[in-house]
LOKE-935090 format. One record per residue (C-alpha): residue number from 1; residue in one letter; chain; x, y, z. Coordinates in steps of 0.2 Angstrom, whole numbers, plus 5000, padded with zeros to 4 digits. Layout:
<dodrens>
{NUM,"a","A",{X,Y,Z}};
...
</dodrens>
This chain:
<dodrens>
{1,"x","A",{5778,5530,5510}};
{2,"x","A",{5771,5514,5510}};
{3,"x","A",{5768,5502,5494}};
{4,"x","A",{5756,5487,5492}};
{5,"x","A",{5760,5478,5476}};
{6,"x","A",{5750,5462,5465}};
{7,"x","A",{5756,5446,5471}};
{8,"x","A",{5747,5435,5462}};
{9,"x","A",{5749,5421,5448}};
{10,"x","A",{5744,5436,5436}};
{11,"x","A",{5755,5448,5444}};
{12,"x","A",{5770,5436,5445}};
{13,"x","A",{5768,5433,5426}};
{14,"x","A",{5770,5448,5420}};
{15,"x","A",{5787,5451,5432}};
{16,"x","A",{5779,5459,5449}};
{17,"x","A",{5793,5453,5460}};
{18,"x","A",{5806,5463,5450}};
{19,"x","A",{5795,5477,5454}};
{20,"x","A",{5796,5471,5475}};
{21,"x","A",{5814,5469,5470}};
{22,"x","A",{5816,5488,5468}};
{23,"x","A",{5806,5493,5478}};
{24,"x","A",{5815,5484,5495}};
{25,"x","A",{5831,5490,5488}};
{26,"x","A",{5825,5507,5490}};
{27,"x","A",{5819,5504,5506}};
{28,"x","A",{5799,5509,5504}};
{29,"x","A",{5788,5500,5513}};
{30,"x","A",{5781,5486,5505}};
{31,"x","A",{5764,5474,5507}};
{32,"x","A",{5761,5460,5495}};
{33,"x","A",{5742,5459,5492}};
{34,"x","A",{5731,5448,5483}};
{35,"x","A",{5724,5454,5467}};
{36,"x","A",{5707,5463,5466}};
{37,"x","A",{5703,5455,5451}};
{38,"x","A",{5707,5469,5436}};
{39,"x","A",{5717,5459,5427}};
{40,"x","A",{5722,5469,5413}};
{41,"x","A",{5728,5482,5428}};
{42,"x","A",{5741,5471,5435}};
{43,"x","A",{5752,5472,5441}};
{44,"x","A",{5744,5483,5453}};
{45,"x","A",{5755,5495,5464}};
{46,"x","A",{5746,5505,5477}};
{47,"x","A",{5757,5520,5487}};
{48,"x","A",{5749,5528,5501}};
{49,"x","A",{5758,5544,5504}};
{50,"x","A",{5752,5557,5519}};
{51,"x","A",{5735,5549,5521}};
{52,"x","A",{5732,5549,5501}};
{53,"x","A",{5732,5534,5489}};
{54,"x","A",{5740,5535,5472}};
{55,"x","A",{5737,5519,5461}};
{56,"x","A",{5747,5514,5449}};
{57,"x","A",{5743,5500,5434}};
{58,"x","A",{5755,5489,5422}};
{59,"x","A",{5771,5494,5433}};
{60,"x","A",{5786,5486,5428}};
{61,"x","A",{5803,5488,5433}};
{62,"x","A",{5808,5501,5419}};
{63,"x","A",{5793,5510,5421}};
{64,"x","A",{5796,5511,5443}};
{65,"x","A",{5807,5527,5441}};
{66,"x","A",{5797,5537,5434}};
{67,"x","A",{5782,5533,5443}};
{68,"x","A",{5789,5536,5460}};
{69,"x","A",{5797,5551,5455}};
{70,"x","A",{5780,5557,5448}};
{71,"x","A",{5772,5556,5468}};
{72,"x","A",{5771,5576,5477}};
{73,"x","A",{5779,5584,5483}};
{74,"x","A",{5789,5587,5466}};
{75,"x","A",{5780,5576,5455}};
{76,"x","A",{5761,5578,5447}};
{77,"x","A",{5755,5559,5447}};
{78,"x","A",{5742,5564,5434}};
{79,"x","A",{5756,5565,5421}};
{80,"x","A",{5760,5547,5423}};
{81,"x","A",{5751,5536,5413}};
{82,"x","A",{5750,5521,5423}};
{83,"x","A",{5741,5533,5438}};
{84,"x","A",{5722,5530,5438}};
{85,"x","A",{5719,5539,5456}};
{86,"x","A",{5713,5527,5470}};
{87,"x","A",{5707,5511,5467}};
{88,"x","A",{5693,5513,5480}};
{89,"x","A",{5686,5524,5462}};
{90,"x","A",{5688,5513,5451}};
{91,"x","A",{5672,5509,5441}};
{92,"x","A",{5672,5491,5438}};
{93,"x","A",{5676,5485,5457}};
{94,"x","A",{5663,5501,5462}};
{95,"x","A",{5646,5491,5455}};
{96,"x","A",{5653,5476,5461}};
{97,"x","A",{5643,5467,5478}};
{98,"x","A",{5661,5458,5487}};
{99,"x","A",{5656,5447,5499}};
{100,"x","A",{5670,5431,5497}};
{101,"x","A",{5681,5444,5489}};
{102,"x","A",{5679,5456,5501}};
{103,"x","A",{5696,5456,5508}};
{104,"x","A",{5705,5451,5492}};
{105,"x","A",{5718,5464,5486}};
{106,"x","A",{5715,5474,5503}};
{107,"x","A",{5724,5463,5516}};
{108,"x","A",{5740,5453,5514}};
{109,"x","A",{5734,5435,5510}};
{110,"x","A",{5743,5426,5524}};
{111,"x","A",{5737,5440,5541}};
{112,"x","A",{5728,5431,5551}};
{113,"x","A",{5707,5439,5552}};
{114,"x","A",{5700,5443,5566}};
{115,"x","A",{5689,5428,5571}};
{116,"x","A",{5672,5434,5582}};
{117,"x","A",{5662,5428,5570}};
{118,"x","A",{5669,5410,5570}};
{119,"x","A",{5671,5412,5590}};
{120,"x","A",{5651,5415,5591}};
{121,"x","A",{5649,5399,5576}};
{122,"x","A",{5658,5386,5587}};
{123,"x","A",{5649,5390,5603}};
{124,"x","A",{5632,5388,5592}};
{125,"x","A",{5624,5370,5591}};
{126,"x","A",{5627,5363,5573}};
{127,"x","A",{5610,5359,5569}};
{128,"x","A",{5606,5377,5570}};
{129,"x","A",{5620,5381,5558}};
{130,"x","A",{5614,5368,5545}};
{131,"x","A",{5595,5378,5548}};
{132,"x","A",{5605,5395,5543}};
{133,"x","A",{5612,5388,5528}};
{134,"x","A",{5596,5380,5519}};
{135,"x","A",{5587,5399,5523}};
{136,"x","A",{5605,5407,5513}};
{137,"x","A",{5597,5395,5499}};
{138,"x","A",{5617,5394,5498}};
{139,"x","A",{5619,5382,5480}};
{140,"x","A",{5635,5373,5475}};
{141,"x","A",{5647,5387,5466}};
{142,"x","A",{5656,5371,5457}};
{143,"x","A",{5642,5370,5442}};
{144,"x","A",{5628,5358,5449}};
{145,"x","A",{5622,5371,5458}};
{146,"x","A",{5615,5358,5472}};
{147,"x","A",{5607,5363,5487}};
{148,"x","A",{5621,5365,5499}};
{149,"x","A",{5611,5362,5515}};
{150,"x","A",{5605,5342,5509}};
{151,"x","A",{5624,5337,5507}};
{152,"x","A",{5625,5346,5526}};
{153,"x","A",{5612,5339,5533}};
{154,"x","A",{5614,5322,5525}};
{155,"x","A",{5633,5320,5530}};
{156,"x","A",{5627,5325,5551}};
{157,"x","A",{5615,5315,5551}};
{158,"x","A",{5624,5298,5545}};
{159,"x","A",{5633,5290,5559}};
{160,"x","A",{5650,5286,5557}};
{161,"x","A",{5668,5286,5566}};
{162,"x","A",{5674,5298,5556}};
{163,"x","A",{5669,5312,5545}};
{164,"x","A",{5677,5323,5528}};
{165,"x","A",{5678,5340,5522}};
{166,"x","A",{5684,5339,5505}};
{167,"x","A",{5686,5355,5496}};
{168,"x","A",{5686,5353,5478}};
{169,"x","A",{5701,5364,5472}};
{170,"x","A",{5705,5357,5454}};
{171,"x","A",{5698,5373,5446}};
{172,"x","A",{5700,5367,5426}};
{173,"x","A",{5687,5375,5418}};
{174,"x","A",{5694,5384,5404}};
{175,"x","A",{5692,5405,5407}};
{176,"x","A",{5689,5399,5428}};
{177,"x","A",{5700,5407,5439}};
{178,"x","A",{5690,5414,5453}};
{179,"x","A",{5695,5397,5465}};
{180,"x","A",{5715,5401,5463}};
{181,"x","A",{5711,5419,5466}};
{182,"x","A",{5703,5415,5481}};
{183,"x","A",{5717,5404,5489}};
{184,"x","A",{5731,5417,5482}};
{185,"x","A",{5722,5432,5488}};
{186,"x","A",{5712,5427,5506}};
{187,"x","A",{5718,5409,5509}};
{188,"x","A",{5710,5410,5527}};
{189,"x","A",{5692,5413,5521}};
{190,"x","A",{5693,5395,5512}};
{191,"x","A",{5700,5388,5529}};
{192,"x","A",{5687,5396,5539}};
{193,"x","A",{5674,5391,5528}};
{194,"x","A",{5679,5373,5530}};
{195,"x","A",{5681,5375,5548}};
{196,"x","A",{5662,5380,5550}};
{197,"x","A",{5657,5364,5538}};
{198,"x","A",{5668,5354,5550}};
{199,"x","A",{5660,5359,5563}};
{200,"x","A",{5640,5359,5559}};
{201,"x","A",{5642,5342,5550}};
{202,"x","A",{5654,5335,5561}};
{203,"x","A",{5669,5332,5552}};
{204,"x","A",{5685,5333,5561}};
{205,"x","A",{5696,5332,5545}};
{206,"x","A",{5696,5343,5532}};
{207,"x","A",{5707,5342,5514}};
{208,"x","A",{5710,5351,5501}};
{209,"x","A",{5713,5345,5484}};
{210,"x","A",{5723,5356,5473}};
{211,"x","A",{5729,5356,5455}};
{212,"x","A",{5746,5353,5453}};
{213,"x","A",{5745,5366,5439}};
{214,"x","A",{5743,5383,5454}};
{215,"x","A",{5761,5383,5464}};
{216,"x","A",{5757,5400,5469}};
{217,"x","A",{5739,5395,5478}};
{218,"x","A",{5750,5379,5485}};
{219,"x","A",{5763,5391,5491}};
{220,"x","A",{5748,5402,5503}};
{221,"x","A",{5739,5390,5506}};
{222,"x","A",{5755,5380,5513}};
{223,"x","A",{5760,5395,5524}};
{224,"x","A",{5743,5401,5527}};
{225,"x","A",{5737,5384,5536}};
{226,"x","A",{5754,5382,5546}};
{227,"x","A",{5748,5400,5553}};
{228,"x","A",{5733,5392,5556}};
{229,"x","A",{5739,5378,5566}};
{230,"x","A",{5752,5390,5575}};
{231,"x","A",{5736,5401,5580}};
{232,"x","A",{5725,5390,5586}};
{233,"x","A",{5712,5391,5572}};
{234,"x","A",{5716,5373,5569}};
{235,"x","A",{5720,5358,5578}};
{236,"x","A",{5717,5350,5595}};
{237,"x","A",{5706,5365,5603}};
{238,"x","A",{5699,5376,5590}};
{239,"x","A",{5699,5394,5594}};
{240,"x","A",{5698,5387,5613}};
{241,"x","A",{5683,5375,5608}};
{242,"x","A",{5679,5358,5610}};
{243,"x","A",{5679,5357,5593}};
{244,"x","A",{5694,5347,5583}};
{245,"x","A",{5698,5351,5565}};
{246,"x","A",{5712,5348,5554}};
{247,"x","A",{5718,5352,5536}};
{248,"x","A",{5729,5342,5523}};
{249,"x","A",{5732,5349,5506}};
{250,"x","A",{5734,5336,5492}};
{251,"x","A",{5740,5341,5475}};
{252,"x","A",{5732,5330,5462}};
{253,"x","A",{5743,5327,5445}};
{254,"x","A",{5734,5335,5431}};
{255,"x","A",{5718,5324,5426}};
{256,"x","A",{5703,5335,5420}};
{257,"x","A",{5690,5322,5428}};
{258,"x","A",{5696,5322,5445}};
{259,"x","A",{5685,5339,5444}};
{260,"x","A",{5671,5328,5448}};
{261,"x","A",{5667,5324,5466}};
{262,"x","A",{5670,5304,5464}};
{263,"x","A",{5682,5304,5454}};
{264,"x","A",{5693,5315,5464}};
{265,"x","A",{5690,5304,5482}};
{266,"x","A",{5697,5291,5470}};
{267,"x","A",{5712,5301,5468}};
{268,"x","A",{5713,5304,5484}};
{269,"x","A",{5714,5286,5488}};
{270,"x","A",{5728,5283,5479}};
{271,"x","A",{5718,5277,5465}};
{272,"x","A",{5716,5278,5446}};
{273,"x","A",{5704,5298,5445}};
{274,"x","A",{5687,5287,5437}};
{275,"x","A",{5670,5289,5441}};
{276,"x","A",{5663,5281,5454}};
{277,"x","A",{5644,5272,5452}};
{278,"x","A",{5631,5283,5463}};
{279,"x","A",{5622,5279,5474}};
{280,"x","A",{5629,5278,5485}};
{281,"x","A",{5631,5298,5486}};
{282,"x","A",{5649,5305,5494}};
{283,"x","A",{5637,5311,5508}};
{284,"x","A",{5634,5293,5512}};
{285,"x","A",{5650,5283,5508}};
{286,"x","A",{5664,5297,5501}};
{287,"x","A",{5683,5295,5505}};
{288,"x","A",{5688,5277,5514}};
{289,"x","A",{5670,5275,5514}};
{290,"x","A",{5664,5287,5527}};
{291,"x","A",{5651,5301,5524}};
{292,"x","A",{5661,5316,5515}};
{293,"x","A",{5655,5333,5513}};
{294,"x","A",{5664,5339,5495}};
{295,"x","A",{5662,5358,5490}};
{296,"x","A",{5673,5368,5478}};
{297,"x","A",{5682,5382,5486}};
{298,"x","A",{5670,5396,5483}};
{299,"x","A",{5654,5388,5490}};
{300,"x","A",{5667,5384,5507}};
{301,"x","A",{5674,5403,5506}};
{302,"x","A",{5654,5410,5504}};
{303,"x","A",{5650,5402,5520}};
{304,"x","A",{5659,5416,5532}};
{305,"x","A",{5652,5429,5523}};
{306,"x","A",{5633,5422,5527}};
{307,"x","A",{5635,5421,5545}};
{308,"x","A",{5642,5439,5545}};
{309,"x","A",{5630,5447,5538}};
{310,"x","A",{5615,5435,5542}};
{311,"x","A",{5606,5420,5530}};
{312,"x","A",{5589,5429,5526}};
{313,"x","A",{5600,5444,5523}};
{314,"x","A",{5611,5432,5511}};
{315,"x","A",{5595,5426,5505}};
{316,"x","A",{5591,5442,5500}};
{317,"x","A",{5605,5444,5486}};
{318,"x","A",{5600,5439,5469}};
{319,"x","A",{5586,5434,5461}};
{320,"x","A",{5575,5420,5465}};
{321,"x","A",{5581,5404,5472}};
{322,"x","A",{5598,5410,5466}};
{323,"x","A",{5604,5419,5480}};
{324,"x","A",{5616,5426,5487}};
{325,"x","A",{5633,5429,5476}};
{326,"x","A",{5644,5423,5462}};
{327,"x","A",{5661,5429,5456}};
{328,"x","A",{5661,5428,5438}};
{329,"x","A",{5677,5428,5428}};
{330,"x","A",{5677,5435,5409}};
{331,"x","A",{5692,5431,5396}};
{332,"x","A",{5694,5426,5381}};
{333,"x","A",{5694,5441,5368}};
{334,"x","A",{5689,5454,5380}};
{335,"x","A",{5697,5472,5385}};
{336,"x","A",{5693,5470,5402}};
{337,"x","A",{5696,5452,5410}};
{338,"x","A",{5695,5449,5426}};
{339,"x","A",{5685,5444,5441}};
{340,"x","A",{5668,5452,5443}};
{341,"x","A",{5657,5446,5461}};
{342,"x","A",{5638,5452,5459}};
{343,"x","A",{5623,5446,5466}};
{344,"x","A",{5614,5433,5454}};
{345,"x","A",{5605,5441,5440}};
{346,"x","A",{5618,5452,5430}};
{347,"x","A",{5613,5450,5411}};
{348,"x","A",{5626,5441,5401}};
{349,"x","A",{5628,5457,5390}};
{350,"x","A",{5630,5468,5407}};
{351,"x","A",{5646,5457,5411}};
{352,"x","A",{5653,5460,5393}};
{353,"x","A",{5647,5477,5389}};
{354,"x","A",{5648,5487,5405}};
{355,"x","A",{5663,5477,5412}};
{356,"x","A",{5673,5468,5398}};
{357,"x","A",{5671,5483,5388}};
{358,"x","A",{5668,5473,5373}};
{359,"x","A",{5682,5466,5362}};
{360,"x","A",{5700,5467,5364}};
{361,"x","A",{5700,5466,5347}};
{362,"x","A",{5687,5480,5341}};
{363,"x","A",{5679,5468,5331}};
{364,"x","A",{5659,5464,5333}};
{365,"x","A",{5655,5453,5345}};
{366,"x","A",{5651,5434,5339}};
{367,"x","A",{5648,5419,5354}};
{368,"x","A",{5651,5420,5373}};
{369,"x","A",{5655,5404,5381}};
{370,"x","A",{5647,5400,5397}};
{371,"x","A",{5652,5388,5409}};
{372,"x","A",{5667,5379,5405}};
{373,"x","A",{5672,5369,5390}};
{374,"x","A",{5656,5360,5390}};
{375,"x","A",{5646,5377,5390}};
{376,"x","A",{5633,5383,5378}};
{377,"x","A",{5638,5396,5366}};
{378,"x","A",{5627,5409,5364}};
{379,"x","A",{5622,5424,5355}};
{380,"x","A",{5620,5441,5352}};
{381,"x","A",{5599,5436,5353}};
{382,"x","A",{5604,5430,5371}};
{383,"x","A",{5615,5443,5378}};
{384,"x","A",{5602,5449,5390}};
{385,"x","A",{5598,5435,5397}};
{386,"x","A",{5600,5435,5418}};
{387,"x","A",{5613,5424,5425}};
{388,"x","A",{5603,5414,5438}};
{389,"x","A",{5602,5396,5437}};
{390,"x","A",{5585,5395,5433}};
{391,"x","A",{5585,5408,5416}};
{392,"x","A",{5601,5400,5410}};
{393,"x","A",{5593,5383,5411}};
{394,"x","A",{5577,5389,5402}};
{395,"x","A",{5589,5392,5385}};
{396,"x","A",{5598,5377,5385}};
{397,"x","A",{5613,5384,5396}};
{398,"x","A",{5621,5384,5413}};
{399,"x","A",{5632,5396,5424}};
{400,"x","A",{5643,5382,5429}};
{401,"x","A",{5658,5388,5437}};
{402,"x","A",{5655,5406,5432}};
{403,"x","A",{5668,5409,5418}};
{404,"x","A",{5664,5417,5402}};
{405,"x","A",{5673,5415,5388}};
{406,"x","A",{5672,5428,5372}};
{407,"x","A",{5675,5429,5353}};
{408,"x","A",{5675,5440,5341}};
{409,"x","A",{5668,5437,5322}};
{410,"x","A",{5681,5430,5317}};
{411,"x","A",{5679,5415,5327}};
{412,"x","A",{5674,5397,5320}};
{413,"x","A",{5659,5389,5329}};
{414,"x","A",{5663,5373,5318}};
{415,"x","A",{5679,5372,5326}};
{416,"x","A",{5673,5374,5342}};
{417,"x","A",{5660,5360,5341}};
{418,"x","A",{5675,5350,5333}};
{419,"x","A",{5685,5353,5351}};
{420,"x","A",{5672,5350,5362}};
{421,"x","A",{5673,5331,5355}};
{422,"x","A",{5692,5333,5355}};
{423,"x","A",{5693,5338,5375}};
{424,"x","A",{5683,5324,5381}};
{425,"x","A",{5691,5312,5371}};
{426,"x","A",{5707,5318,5378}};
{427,"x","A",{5699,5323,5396}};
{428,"x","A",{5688,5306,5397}};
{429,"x","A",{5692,5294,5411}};
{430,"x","A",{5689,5278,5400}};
{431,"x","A",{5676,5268,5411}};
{432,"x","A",{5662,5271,5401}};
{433,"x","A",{5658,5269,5380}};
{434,"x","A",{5647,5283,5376}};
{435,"x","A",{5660,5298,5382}};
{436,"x","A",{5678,5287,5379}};
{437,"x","A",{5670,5279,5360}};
{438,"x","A",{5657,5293,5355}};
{439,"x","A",{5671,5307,5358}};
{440,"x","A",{5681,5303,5345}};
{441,"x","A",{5668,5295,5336}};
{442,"x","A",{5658,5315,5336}};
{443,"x","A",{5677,5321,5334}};
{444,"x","A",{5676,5314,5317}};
{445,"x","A",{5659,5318,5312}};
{446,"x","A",{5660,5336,5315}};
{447,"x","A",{5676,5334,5303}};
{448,"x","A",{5664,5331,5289}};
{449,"x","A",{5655,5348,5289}};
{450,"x","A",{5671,5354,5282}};
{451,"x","A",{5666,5346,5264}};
{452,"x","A",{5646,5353,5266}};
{453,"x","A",{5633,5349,5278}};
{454,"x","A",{5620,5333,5276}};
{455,"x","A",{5605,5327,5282}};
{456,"x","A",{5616,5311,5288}};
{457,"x","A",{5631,5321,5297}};
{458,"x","A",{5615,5330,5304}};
{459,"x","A",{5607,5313,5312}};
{460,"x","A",{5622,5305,5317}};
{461,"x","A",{5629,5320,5327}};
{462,"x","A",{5613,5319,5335}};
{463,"x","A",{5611,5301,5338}};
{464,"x","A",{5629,5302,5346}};
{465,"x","A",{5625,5316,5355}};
{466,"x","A",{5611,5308,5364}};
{467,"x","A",{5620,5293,5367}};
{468,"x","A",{5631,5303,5376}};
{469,"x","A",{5619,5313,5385}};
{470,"x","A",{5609,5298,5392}};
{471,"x","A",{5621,5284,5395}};
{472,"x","A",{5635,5293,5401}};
{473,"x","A",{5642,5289,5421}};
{474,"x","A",{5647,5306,5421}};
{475,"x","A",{5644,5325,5416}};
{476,"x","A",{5660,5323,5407}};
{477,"x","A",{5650,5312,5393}};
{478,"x","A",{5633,5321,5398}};
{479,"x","A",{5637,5338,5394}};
{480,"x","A",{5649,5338,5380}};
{481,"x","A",{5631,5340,5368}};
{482,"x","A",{5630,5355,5375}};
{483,"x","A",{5641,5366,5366}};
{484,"x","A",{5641,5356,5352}};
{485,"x","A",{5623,5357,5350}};
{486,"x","A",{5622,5375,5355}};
{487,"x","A",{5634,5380,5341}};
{488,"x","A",{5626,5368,5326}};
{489,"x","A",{5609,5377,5332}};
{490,"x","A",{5612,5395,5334}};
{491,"x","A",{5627,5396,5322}};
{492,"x","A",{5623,5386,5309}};
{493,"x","A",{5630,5394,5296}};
{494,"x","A",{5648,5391,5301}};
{495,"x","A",{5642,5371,5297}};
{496,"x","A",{5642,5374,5277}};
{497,"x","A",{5631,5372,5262}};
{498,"x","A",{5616,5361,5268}};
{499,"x","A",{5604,5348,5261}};
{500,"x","A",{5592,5348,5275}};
</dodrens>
């Protein structure tokens, strides 16, 4: 008998390692794995008994004993309730497309892959592999959506002593999970991605910087580059190459902003996280000045998968020039939360219907947040709207980070635009007046809506939401109009009485 248990942040919150507790004391054979992403499943405890696989969901440790006992030869695992037969079966990770996630809850997270691939990459000339990324059409995962090819090409082709890969890892989107699953599940596929950036841009030092708030992701990743340096796969000769690269992780201390690309090389300079002026781009002048090539960690763990199973075949995932493919995450008041990878194009409504399953609640369905906490809220009008770039942006909206947030009928939009003001003021770096002043200032306004809508509280949310929109230094400032603008104009009944 052999056992492969959840061993993620998820897992280990709702008491996994009791579970791996009992089970070495009984001696079974067990593998921690990474989770698969069926969050409401964990933790997750797969036994593989005379070449069959029995999987089990929500096991704890009181609940342990009675599901081994209910494996053959004397025990019928179809009268436990946690059994749900092989997970390989499973509906919701059957219609998905994996191509980062393809080895998460399948492997342990810290075995080393098997590197042909990377072997072949290293003994190509870079300019080739920037050439195989613009035909992916890879885009940046991180919200922008950037052409990830032009931050390459620029960064090769300014000169400079020294080079960065800076991987983005301070995931603090609200209902974005996809970047710690990622470094808790498959650490290596980050660490190859960022080798193969290294190496086509010419980067010889690579960091990735982590929020202090994922000690689980800090703890694989930790182990999981050690191995790497042990093995060759970083270091002085990579895999037996001429090529150098080397990998620091820096854990950052909690500040929201340092999600943006400047202000996070600001951080990691040992400075105040604030927004730096642009031009110049990071590509150009990044950390210590030198030309830095910054990601987030699912457009760096996309990049192996592409040269695996080729870039026009990459390029032929999704829909339009959004190619390729996106692990969304779904929370909120949802049945079914958890990490769903699909090619671009999924309708909003396919991702909450046919995965979430609709409300944990039961209640009707009300708003879907998309994109963060400076996401649009949309509608039950707008549920079937494709998510690619290009349709979100035609209503107003954005994928972002891929998270989507859902409510119920119960749920106050007024509030919601209220907090929208309320997190930028809290999350604003200060340097500039439209987002530090007009955050409170719209945290105010929106207050007023509470005693009745008027033409005036109308105007000056708009006036402040412009402000914000144009003359901010940041997306910070820039896109907290969104949801507060989205909410007044698709919910406005949840603004009271008005005069208009």
């Amino acid at each position: 008998m052999k056992a492969r248990l959840s061993d993620d942040s998820v897992a280990r919150a709702l008491d996994s390692k009791s579970v791996e507790v009992q089970l070495r004391q009984r001696e079974i054979d067990t593998e921690l794995v990474g989770s698969f992403g069926l969050h409401w499943m964990e933790p997750l405890l797969q036994v593989s008994l005379e070449n069959k696989e029995y999987t089990f969901t929500n096991v704890s440790d009181s609940k342990l004993s009675e599901v081994l006992q209910s494996l053959p030869p004397d025990g019928d695992p179809e009268s436990n309730s946690c059994f749900i037969g092989p997970i390989s079966g499973q509906k919701y990770l059957k219609n998905q497309q994996r191509l980062v996630f393809d080895r998460a809850g399948n492997v342990n997270p810290l075995a080393l892959p098997r590197s042909e691939t990377l072997e072949s990459i290293l003994s190509s000339e870079p300019e080739t592999l920037i050439d195989e990324i613009e035909t992916s059409g890879l885009r940046g995962r991180g919200g922008a959506g950037f052409p990830a090819h032009i931050k390459w090409r620029t960064v090769a082709d300014t000169t400079s002593d020294q080079k960065y890969v800076v991987c983005n890892a301070d995931e603090g989107d609200s209902g974005t999970f996809s970047d710690r699953m990622l470094m808790e599940a498959d650490p290596f596929k980050l660490i190859e991605g960022m080798i193969i950036a290294g190496y086509a841009t010419g980067s010889s030092k690579g960091i990735i910087y982590l929020r202090s708030e994922y000690p689980v992701a800090l703890e694989f990743l930790s182990q999981a580059v050690e191995i790497a340096y042990s093995n060759q796969l970083l270091g002085p000769k990579v895999r037996d190459s001429d090529f150098r690269f080397d990998i620091e992780i820096f854990v950052g201390a909690g500040a929201y902003i340092c999600g943006e690309e400047t202000s996070m090389l600001e951080s990691l300079e040992g400075k105040r996280g604030q927004i730096r002026f642009k031009p110049p781009v990071p590509a150009v002048a990044g950390l210590f000045g030198k030309p830095t090539l910054v990601h987030n960690v699912i457009t760096l763990a996309s990049i192996p998968g592409i040269f695996e199973i080729g870039a026009e075949e990459y390029a032929g995932l999704g829909l339009g020039p959004s190619t390729g493919t996106m692990p969304f995450q779904i929370s909120g008041n949802v049945k079914r939360g958890g990490l769903i990878e699909l090619p671009f194009g999924p309708t909003v409504r396919t991702l909450i219907e046919d995965f979430g399953d609709g409300t944990l609640t039961g209640r009707p369905f009300r708003a879907v947040q998309v994109g963060g906490p400076l996401g649009a809220y949309l509608s039950e009008n707008e549920l079937d709207t494709p998510l690619t770039y290009e349709h979100m942006e035609q209503i107003g909206a954005g994928i972002g980070h891929g998270g989507l947030v859902v409510f119920d009928d119960t749920v106050d939009l007024r509030e919601q635009a209220e907090y929208a003001f309320e997190f930028c003021e809290i999350e604003s770096c200060g340097k500039c007046t439209p987002c530090r002043i007009g955050s409170v200032r719209g945290k105010e306004t929106m207050r007023q809506f509470k005693d009745g809508a008027y033409i005036r509280t109308y105007q000056l949310i708009e006036d402040l939401c412009e402000v914000m929109e144009q003359a901010s230094l940041c997306q910070m400032g820039g896109m907290t109009p969104i949801p507060v603008r989205s909410a007044m104009e698709r919910f406005p009944e949840d603004f009271g009485d008005t005069a208009l």
